[in-house]
N, C-alpha and C positions, 0 to 999 in steps of 0.2 A: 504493500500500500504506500511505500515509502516514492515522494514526487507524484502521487497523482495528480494530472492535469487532462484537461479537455483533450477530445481525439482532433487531431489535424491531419496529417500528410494522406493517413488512408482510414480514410474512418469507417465505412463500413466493416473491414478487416478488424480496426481494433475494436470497433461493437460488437460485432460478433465476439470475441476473444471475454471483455468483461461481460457480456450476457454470459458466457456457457459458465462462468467464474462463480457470479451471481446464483445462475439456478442451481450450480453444483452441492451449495452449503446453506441454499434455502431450506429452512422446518429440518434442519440437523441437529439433533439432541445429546447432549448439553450443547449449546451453540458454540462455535469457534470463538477465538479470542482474538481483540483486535487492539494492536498497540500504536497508543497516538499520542508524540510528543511523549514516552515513558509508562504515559497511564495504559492498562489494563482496562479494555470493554469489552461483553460479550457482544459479539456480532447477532444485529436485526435484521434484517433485511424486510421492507415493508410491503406491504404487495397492491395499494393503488396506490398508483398516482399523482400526487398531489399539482395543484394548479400556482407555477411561481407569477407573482405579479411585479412589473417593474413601475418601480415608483418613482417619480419625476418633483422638484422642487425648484423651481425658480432664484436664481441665486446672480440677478443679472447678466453679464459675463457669459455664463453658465450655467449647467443643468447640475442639479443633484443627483445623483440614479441610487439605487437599490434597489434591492429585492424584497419580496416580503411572499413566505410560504404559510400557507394557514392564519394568517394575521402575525405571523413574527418576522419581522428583519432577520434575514441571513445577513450572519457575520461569523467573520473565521470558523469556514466551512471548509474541508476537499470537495473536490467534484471531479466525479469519475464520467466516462462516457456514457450516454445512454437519452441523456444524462440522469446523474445521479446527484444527491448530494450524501457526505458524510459526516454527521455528524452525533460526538459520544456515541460512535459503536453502531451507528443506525444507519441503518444506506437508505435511501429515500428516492425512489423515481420521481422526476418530474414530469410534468405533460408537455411538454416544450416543441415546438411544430421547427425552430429556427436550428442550427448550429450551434450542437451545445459548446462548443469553444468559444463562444460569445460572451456568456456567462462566465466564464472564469474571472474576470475585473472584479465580476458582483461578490466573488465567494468569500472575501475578506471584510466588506461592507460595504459602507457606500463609498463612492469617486461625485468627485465636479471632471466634468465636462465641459469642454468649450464650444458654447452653441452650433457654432459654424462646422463643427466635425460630426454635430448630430446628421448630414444631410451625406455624410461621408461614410465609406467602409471603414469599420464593421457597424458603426454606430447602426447606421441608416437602417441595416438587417436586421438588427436589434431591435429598436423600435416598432418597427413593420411587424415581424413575427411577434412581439409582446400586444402590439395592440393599441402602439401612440403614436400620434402624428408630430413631427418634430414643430417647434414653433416656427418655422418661416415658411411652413404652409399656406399663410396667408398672403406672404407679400410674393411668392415663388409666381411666375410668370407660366403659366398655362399653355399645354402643347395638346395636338390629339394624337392618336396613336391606334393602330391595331397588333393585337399578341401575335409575335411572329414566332413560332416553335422552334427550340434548341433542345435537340438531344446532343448531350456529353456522353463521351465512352473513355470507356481506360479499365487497365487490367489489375488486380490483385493475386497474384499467384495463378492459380489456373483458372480463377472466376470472372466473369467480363461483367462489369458493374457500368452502370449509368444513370443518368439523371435529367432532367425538364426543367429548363429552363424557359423565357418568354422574352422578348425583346419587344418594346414598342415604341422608341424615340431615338433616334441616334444622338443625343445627348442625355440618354438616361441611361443608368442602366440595366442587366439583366435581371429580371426578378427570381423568386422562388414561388410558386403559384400557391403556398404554402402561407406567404404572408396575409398575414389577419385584417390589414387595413384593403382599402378599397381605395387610395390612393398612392401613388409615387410620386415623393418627392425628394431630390436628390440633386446634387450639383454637378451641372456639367461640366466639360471640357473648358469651357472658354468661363467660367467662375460662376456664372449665370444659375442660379438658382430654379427648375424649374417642377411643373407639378403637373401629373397626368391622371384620369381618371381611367381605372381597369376595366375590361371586357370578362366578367367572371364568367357569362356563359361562353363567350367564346375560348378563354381559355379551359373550360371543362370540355368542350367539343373536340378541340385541337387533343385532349391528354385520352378523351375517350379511346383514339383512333390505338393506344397500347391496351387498354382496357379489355377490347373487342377481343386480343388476342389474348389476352391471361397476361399479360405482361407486366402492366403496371402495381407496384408496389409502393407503398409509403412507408420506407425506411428513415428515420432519426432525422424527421423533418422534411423530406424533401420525395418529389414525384421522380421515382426511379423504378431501376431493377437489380437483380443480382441473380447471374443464371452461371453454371457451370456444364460441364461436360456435353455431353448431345442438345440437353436444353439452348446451351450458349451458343451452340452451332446449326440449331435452327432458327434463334432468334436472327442472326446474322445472313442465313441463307434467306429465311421469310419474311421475317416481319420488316427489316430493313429496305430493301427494296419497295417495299407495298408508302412508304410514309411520304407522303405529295407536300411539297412545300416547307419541308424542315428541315433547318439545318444543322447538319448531322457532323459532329467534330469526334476528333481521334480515330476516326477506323483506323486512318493510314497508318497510326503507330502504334494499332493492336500485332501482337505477335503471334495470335491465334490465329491456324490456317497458312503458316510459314513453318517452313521446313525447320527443327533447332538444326541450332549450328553446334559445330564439334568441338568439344572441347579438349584443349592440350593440356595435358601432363607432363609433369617434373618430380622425377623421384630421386633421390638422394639414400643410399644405404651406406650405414656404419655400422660395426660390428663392434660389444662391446664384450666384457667377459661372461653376460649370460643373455643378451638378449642381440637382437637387431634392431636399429632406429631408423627407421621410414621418414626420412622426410618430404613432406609433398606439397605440393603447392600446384595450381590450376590456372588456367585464365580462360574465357572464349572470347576473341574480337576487343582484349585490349582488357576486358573488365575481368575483375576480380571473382575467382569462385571458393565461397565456401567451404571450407575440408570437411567442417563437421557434417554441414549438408550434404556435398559431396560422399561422403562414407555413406552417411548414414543412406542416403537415395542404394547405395551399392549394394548395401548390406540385406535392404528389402528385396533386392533385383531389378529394382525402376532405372532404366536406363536414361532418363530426360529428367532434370531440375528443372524448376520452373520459378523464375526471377519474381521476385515484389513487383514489376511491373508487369509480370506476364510473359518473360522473354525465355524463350525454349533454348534449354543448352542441352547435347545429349553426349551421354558417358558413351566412348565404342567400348562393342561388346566384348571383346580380347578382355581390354581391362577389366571390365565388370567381372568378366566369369572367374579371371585368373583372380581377384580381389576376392569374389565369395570364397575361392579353392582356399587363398592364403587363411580366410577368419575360418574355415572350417580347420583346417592343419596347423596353421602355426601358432595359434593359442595368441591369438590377437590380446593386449594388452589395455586397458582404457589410453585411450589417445588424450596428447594434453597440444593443445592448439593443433601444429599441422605435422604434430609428431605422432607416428604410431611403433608402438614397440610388439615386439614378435619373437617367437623361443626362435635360435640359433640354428634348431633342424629344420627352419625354414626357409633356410638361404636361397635354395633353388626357386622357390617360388616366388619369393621376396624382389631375387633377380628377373623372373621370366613377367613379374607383375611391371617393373620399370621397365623391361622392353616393351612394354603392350603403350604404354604411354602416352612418349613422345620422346621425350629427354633423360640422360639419366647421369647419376654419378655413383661409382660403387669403389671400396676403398679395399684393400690387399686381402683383407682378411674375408670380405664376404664371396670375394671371387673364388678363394680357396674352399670356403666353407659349402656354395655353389657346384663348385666343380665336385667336391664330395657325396652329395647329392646325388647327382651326374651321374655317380660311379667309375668318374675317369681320374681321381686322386692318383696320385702316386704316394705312397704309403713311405716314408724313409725308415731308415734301417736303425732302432736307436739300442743304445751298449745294455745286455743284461745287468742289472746291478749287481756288485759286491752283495754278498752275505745268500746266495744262492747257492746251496748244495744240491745242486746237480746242472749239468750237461743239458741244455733244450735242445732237442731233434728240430730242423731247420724249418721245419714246419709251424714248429712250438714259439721258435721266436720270432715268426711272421703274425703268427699269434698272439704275441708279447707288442709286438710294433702297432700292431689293428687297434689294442686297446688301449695303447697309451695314442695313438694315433687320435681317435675318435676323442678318449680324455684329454687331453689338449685343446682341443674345440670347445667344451663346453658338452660335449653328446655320450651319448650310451649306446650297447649294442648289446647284441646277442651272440655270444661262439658257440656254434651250433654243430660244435666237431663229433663225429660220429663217435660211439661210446668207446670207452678204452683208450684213447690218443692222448690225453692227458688234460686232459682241461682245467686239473686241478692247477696242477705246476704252471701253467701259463697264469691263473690269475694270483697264485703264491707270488709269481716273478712281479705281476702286475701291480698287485699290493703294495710290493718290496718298494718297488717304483713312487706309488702312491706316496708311503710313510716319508719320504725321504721327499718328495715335493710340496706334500701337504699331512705333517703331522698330525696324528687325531684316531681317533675309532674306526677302526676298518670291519664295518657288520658282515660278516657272510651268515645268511641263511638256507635251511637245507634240511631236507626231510630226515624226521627223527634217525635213521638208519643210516645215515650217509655224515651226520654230524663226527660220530666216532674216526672214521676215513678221515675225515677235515683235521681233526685233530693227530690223528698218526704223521699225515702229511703235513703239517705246520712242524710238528716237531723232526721229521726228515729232512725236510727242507730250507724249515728256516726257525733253528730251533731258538736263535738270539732276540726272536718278537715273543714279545707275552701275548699268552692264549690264557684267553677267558670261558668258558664254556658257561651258557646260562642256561642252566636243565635243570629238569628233577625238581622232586618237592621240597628239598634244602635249596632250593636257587632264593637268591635272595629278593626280596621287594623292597629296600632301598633302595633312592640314586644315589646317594650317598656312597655306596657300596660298588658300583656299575664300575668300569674302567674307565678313563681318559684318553688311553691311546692302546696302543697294540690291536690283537683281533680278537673280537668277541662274534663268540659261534654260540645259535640257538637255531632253534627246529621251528617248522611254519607252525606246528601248535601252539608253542609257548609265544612265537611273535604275536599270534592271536589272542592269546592267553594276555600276556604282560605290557599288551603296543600302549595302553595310557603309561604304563614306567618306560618304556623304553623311547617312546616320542618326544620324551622332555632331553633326550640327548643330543648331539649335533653328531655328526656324519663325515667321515671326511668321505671314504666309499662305503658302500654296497652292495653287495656282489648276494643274486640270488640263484642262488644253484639250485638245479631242474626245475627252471622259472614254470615250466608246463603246470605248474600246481596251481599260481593264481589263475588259469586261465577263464574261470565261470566267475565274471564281476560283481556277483551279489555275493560271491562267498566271504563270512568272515576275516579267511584268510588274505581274501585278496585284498579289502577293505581297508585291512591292516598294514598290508606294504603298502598301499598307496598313499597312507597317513602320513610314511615317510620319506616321500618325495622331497615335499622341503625343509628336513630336519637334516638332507643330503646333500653334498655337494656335485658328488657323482656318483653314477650305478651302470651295474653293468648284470648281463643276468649269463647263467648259460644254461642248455640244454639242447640234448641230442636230438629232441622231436617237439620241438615249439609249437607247431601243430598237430595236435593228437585227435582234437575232434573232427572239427573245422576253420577257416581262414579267419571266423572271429576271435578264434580263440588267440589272434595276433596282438588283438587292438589291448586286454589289459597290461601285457609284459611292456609293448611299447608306449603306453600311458604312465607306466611307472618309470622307464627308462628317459621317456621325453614326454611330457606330459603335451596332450593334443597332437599329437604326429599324426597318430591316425584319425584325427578327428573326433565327432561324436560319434559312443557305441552306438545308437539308432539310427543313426544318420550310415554306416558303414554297415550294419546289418543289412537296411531295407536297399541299399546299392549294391551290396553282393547278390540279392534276391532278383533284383530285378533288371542290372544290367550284366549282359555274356560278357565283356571284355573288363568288368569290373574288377575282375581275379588276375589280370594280367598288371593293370594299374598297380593292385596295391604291390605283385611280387616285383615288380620295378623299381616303387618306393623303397621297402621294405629290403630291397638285396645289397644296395651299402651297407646295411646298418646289422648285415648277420652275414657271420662266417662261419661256413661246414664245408669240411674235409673228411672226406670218407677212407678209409683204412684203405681201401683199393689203390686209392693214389697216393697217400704216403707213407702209407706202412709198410712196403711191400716185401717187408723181410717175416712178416705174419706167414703163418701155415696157412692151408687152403680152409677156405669153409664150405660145408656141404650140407644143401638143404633136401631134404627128403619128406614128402607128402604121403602119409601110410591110411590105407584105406581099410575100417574095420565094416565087416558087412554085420548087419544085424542077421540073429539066429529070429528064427519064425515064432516063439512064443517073443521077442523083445520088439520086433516089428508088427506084431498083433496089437501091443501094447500099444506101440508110437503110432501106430495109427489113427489107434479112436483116441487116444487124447489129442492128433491133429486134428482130427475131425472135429472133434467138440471146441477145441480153441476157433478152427476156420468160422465158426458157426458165430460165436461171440466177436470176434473181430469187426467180419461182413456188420453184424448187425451195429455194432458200435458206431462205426464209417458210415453207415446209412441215418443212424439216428442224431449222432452226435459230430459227425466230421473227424479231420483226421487231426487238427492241432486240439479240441477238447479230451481226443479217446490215446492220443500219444502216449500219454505211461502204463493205459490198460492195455496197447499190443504189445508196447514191448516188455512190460510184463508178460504176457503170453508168449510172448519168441523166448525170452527165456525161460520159462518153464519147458519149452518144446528142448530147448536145448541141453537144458539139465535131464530130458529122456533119451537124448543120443549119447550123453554121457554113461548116463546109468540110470535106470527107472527106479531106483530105491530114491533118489533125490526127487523125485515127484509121486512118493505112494507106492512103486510098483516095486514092494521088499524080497519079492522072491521071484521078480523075473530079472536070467541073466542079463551081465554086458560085454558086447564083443570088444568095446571099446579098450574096456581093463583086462578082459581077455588078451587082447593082443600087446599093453602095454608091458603086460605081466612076460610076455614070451619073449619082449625086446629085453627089457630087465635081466632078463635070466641071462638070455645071449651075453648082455653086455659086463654080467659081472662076474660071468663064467671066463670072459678073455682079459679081465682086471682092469677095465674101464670104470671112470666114476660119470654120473649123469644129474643135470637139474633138473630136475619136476616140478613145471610150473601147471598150475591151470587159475581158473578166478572163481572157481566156486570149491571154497573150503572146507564144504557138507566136501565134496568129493576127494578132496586131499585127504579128510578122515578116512574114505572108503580105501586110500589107497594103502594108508599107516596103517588099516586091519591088514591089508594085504601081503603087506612088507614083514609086520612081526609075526604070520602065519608062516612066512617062506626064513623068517630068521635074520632078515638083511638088517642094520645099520643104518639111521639114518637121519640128518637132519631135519627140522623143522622151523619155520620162520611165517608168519603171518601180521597181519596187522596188528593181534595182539601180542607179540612179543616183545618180550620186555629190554633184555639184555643181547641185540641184533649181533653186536661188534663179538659177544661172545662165539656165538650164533657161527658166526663167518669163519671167525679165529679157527674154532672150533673143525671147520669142515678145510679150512686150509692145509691146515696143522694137521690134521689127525686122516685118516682112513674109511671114514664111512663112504660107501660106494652112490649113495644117494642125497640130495638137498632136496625135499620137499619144501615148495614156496607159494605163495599166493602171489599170482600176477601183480596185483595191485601193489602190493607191499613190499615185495621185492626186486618191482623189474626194474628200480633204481640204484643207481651209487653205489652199488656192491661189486668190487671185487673178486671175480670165485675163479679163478684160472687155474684151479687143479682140478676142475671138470674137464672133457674133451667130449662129452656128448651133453645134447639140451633138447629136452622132451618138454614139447609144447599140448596140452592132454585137452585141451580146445579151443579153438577159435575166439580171439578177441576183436572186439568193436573195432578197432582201429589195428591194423598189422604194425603201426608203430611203436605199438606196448611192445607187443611180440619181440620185432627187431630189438626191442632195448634188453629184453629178458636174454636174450640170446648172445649179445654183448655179454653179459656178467662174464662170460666164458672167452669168446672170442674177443680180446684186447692185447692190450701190450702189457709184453710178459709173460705170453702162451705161448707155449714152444710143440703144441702137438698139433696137430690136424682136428677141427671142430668140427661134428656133425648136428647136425639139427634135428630133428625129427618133428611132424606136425601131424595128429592125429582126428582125422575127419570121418563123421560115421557114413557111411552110403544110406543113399537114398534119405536123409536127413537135411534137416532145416540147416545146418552147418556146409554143406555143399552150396544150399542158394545164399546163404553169407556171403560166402569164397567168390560165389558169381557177382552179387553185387557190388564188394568191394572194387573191385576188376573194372567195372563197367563205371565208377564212380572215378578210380584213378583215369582211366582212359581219355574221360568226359574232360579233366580240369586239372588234370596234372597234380603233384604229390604235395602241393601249397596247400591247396584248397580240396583235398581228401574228406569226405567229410565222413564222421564216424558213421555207422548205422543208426546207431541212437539217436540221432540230431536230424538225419539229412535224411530220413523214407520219406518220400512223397505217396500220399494216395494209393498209386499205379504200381510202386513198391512194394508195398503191402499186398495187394489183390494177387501182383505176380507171387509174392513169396510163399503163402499159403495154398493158392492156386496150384504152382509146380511141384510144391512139394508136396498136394496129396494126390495130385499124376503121379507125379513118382514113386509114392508111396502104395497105388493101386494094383 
């Protein structure tokens, strides 16, 4: 409220504006507060009208003037548009037919006036619209005169406003048909005083002619219109033309109906230690454009601004598009004048946004940061540091180079080295690197069974850094207690468990190992690394299969490594949904920013590995069974899909698929206690083989009811043998144990074990079913096959015929084929419809 004065340059624009103010906080309970001169009033707002009268007093010389509302003199009043007045807290409409800017003199009290300016603007107007004839009416010289019609035009943003005016002496002049008197009198050109008598019905005849058409309006005193979009471009195609005899001003400098003209860009990029600085600046035809408007038109997708006077400037599209791409990705910043700031992984677009332009200036660092991007960096070669016990294979220190590489920028990535290569020892080297540039807490996280690993290898490696391990029910819940610097190792439970202790600490790195874990962004877990984003100064994550379900499961590893790279999660889901080439995009983005080396091409001093597919056939009482309970699942499915679709009925198929699955394995896991399985039949016959020639083997599968069935089977034949599952307590024993020692078997839970375990005194890996994603698989099958394995690895994968695990195998097949091993999408995530119909469908052809 502070400076309220009457509307002048665009008054219908700012009427509008205090109307919509007005009715916003009208009958709002307890009413707003309104501060005037220090004092506290609750805001009124009144709702008629009140009639102001202007009152005249004779003072020789001069006039007296003021106002008088309801019988009281206004004095020191505001007055808002509308007009208003303001006073104690009470907004008050007046009836006022003339220019409320007229009235601002009156709002402090009364003024003298000098006669001779009553016949003058604004006085003259004044008078007229209030209702008093100035005194030299009398002696004023006498003309006649007929209303000759003036339409005005002019723009306000995209609105085309106008107004009626009247001409009837070429020494008087125009009137507003609006005024209350029935006389003008007014001073001409040449000093001459003169006074004319109005045509009121010819001037209602002349305003009918807008009338006829819907046209005419009586906005804030005055015979006009305000029309916008189609309306304003009919008024101008129809009604304009049609008006005989009026003279009609502004078209020529309406901008409505002309092409906008283009506007040039000037972009300006600096790079500083965490962000990018945009500087921008615009012009069209010499004028000035707006940044804030400017963005903010980009950001809705409007490509045309539209001037206070109506003048069309339009954004080219390049830029617009490449500008939404940058606020979707680079974690746009609030902009402070014509500066916009943007995360540092944005460089590429940052750059390709200034070339869309027109002009541009980009400085060493953002060209570098760009070209990284690109993917055409040249990566340099930097010294392992002192205090590293051990030797990196040349690979390892390309690996070492990548992450101090990308650290140096300000960025994160993902090493994405196939299992076994060492991943650990490059980020130990990494670290080493870290401490020594930026002393402080180095977090690595890492699932409960891999933490123990982290720790042996801290102390192999680089036994002179203190390790902190934060585990277990003695872990402590002071900060107090927490470390300062060296490495602190905890498991993604307890990060979930302890993130309000652990948040309050600063970060120099964080390093998340088998980042695959936060991939589903409402979990918990994932909730809680991303709390530590900026409690970090860098992060780096690694993992052998970054994507295990689907290409979503990209977006939370890279939101926590560079917060908005990938944009919004919903905004990248429904883009991967709906556009085919949207999966090629993101592996484009996303392939600077993740390094995987597969053992084929650097390890090649590995033994061979051999994959074998074993087919067990079902016996005729086990395939009697798997039948009608396909049957009876096909039957529930169909009806589900019919009644409920297939994103409402998703957890009851695949519920159902497994249960079918858990009868290819063994029908004691779904009720059927005493019919055989050929499955463990046959597993039982490779077992025997293999520990008859002194072979040791892992036994993985993901259903743990069936790793029970196989530990009956193991201590019926006498064999030896580990176990390990989600509920094991002491893993590192667990390993130790099977390393160390002679048992011919590891029984594991897929889930639990296909990570961060070391087991390379296996030379065979029995995979006992089919998982979701063959990425689990490949990881479990690493435990074995790594560096440090000096025997020949065989695989084995056991599938039952003529079972739902056969059209698995097929659809997985048919999904890689489709979209390449980025965008793999597990079964669980990614059956459409057509998926389902087929897989129930074939498999009880098959099964008939």
């Amino acid at each position: 409220m502070q400076g309220a004065v009457g509307i002048k340059e665009e008054p219908l624009y700012e009427l509008d504006s205090i109307q919509r103010a007005i009715n916003q906080v009208r009958g709002v309970h307890p009413p707003p507060i309104m501060v005037i001169d220090g004092q506290q009033f609750p805001l009124v707002i009144e709702g008629s009208p009140r009639s102001p009268r202007l009152m005249m007093e004779d003072c020789g010389e001069h006039m007296r003037l003021y106002l008088e509302v309801s019988g009281a003199a206004v004095q020191n009043v505001w007055a808002l548009p509308g007009p208003h007045i303001v006073f104690r807290g009470r907004i008050i409409p007046l009836e006022w037919t003339g220019p409320a800017e007229d009235l601002d003199p009156l709002m402090t009290g009364s003024i003298k006036v000098a006669k001779r300016l009553l016949v003058r603007s604004p006085w003259r107007s004044l008078l007229a619209h209030a209702g008093q004839v100035p005194p030299q009416a009398e002696k004023a010289k006498a003309v006649r005169g007929r209303p000759s019609p003036i339409l005005e035009m002019w723009e306000v943003d995209s609105r085309l406003c106008g107004r009626v005016r009247f001409k009837y002496h070429e020494d008087l002049p125009e009137i507003d048909p609006l005024e209350r008197i029935g006389l003008i009198v007014a001073e001409g050109k040449d000093g001459q005083i003169y006074k004319c008598e109005r045509d009121r019905d010819q001037e209602f005849n002349r305003s009918n002619e807008f009338i006829k058409r819907g046209a005419l309006v009586q906005r804030r005193g005055a015979f006009g219109f305000v029309a916008d979009g189609d309306a304003a471009d009919r008024f101008l195609a129809q009604v304009i033309p049609n008006l005989q005899g009026w003279d009609v001003r502004g078209r020529d400098s309406l901008h409505r109906g002309r092409p906008p003209k283009d506007i040039t860009i000037h972009t300006s990029v600096n790079a500083d230690k965490e962000h990018l600085a945009l500087g921008i600046s615009a012009e069209v035809e010499g004028r000035e454009v707006s940044i804030k408007e400017l963005l903010a038109s980009a950001s809705r997708g409007q490509n045309v601004i539209i001037f206070k006077d109506g003048m069309r400037a339009r954004i080219n599209d390049e830029w617009l598009a490449r500008y939404r791409t940058l606020v979707e990705f680079g974690g746009v910043e609030k902009s402070t004048g014509n500066k916009v700031k943007v995360k540092r992984h944005a460089a590429a677009l940052a750059v390709g946004l200034a070339e869309s332009g027109g002009t541009m200036e980009l400085d060493e660092a953002t060209m570098d940061l760009a070209q990284l991007a690109k993917g055409g960096a040249k990566i340099p070669s930097v010294p392992i540091p002192d205090g590293i016990n051990a030797t990196l294979r040349e690979y390892q220190h390309e690996g070492f180079n990548w992450m101090v590489f990308l650290s140096d920028r300000g960025l994160g990535g993902v090493l994405a080295d196939d299992m076994g290569l060492g991943k650990t020892v490059q980020s130990l080297a990494f670290i080493r690197h870290r401490i020594l540039e930026d002393p402080g807490i180095q977090l690595v996280v890492a699932p409960r069974s891999v933490v123990d690993n982290w720790a042996e290898e801290c102390q192999k490696f680089v036994a002179d850094i203190p390790v902190y391990i934060h585990l277990g029910l003695d872990r402590t819940k002071k900060l107090e207690e927490l470390p300062r610097d060296g490495i602190l190792l905890t498991s993604y439970n307890i990060l979930q468990r302890d993130i309000a202790l652990l948040k309050q600490l600063q970060y120099s790195t964080i390093i998340l190992d088998e980042a695959h874990i936060i991939r589903n962004p409402e979990a918990k877990t994932t909730r809680a690394a991303l709390n530590l984003v900026k409690n970090s100064r860098r992060r780096m994550c690694l993992s052998g299969t970054p994507v295990q379900n689907c290409a979503e499961d990209l977006w939370p590893i890279f939101h926590f490594l560079m917060p908005y790279f990938l944009g919004r999660r919903k905004v990248l889901k429904e883009t991967l949904q709906d556009d085919k080439k949207a999966i090629e995009r993101l592996r484009s983005r996303v392939a600077p920013f993740v390094l995987r080396r597969i053992k084929k091409e650097v390890a090649t001093e590995l033994p061979p590995k051999t994959e074998i597919l074993l087919h067990a056939r079902m016996s005729d009482e086990q395939y009697v069974f798997y039948r009608d309970l396909l049957e009876k699942e096909r039957v529930g499915v169909m009806d589900l899909l019919g009644s409920r679709g297939l994103e409402r009925s998703r957890v009851s198929i695949l519920a159902a698929i497994t249960r079918l699955r858990q009868a290819a394995c063994h029908p004691a896991l779904v009720g059927g206690d005493h019919v055989p399985s050929a499955k463990i039949d046959l597993f039982l016959d490779l077992v025997d083989e293999l520990i008859a020639e002194g072979h040791r083997a892992l036994v993985f599968s993901s259903f743990t009811k069936y790793l029970a069935l196989v530990q009956e089977a193991m201590q019926e034949r006498g064999y030896t043998y580990q176990y390990l599952d989600g509920r094991t307590r002491d893993r590192g024993a667990r390993v130790r144990a099977f390393q160390e020692g002679d048992d011919p078997l590891f029984l594991i839970s897929l889930k639990a074990g296909g990570v961060g375990l070391n087991l390379t005194a296996a030379d065979y890996v029995i995979i006992l079913d089919p998982w979701w994603n063959p990425a689990a698989e490949d990881q479990a099958a690493d435990r074995a096959y790594r560096i440090g394995q000096d025997k020949p690895v065989m695989v084995y994968r056991i599938v039952t015929t003529d079972s739902i695990e056969e059209r698995v195998l097929r659809l997985q097949d048919e999904k890689r084929r489709l979209v390449g091993d980025l965008a793999l999408e597990g079964l669980a995530r990614a059956l459409e419809a057509g998926d389902v119909e087929k897989l129930f469908e074939i498999a009880a052809h098959a099964g008939a």
